[in-house]
N, C-alpha and C positions, 0 to 999 in steps of 0.2 A: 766525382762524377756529378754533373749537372740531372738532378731530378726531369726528364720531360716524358712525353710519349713515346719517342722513339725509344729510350732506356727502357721502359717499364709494361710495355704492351707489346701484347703478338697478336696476330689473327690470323687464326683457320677457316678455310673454306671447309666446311663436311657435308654442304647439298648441293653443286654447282646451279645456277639460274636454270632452270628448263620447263617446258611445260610439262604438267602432272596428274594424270589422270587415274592414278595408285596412289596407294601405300607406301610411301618412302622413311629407308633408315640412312642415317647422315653417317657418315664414317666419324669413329672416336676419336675424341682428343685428349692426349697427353697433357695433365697439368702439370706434370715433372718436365717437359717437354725440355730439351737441350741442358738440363742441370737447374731450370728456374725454379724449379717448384712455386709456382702460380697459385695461389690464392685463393682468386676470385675469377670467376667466368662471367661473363656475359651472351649471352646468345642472341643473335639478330637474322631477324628475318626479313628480308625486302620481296613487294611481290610486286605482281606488273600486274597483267589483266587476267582475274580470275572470273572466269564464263559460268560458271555452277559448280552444283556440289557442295560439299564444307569439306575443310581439310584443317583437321584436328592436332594442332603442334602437342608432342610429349616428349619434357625434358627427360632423361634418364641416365644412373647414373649405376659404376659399376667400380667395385675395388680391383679387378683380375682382367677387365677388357674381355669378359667371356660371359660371366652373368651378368643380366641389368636387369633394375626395376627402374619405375617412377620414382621420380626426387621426391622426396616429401614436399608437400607447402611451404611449409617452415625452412627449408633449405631456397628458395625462389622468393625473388622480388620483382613485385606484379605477376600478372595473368596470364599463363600460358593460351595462347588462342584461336578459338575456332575462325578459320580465314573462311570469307563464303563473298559472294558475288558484290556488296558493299564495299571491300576493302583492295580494291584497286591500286595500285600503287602507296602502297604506305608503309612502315616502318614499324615494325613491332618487336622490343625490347624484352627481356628476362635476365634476372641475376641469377646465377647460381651461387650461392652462399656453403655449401655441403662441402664435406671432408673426403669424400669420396676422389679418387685418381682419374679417372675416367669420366668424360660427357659426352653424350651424344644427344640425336634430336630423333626421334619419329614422328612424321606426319602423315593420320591415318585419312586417306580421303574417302569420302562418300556422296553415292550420287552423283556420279562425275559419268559426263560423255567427252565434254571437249575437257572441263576442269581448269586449273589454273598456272599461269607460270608464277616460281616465286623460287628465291633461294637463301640459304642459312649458314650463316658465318658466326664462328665463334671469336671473342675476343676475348685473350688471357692477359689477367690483371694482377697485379700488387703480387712481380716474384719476392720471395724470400732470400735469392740469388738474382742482381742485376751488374752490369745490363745484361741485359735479352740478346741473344744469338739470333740475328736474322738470317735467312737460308735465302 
């Protein structure tokens, strides 16, 4: 089997795009997800036109899909980010490096009347089992 993206990558949606003027949690993903046992995570966030407020991304990470904490630092590459009225349409990246089964995203917003649209997709990296089972 030929090494590419489509063998070796999957992506989950766990925020769909919408506007957001709360506190939102992203639904968990499976790094075992179909037999791969994934690796590496990355998490992407795209936003569109965020009106006020801050809206505070926290990666989080859980072995039972029931309790979560914050990932440590040490498990992430680069800056989890506070999104605020500056970051209009851009693209903001995070590694998760951690051993933990389970990722999700919370984003805590504050100060919000209209607040921002924006949405968060995971991308699962380097299974241990490939290729990857597309759904």
């Amino acid at each position: 089997m030929h090494p590419n993206p489509y063998n070796n990558l999957s992506t989950r949606q766990i925020l769909p795009p919408a506007a957001r003027t709360a506190t939102a949690t992203g639904s968990s993903v499976d790094r075992v997800a179909s037999g791969a046992a994934f690796q590496d995570a990355l998490i992407v966030i795209s936003t569109g036109t965020i009106t006020d407020g801050t809206h505070t991304v926290d990666v989080q990470e859980s072995a039972d899909n029931s309790t979560w904490t914050s990932a440590a630092a040490s498990d992430l590459q680069g800056t989890e980010p506070v999104i605020g009225a500056a970051d209009d349409n851009k693209i903001f990246e995070i590694g998760y490096l951690g051993s933990l089964r389970y990722v999700r995203v919370v984003v805590t917003a504050a100060g919000t009347t209209t607040g921002g649209i924006y949405g968060v997709d995971v991308v699962l990296a380097n299974p241990r089992r490939a290729a990857v089972v597309h759904s």
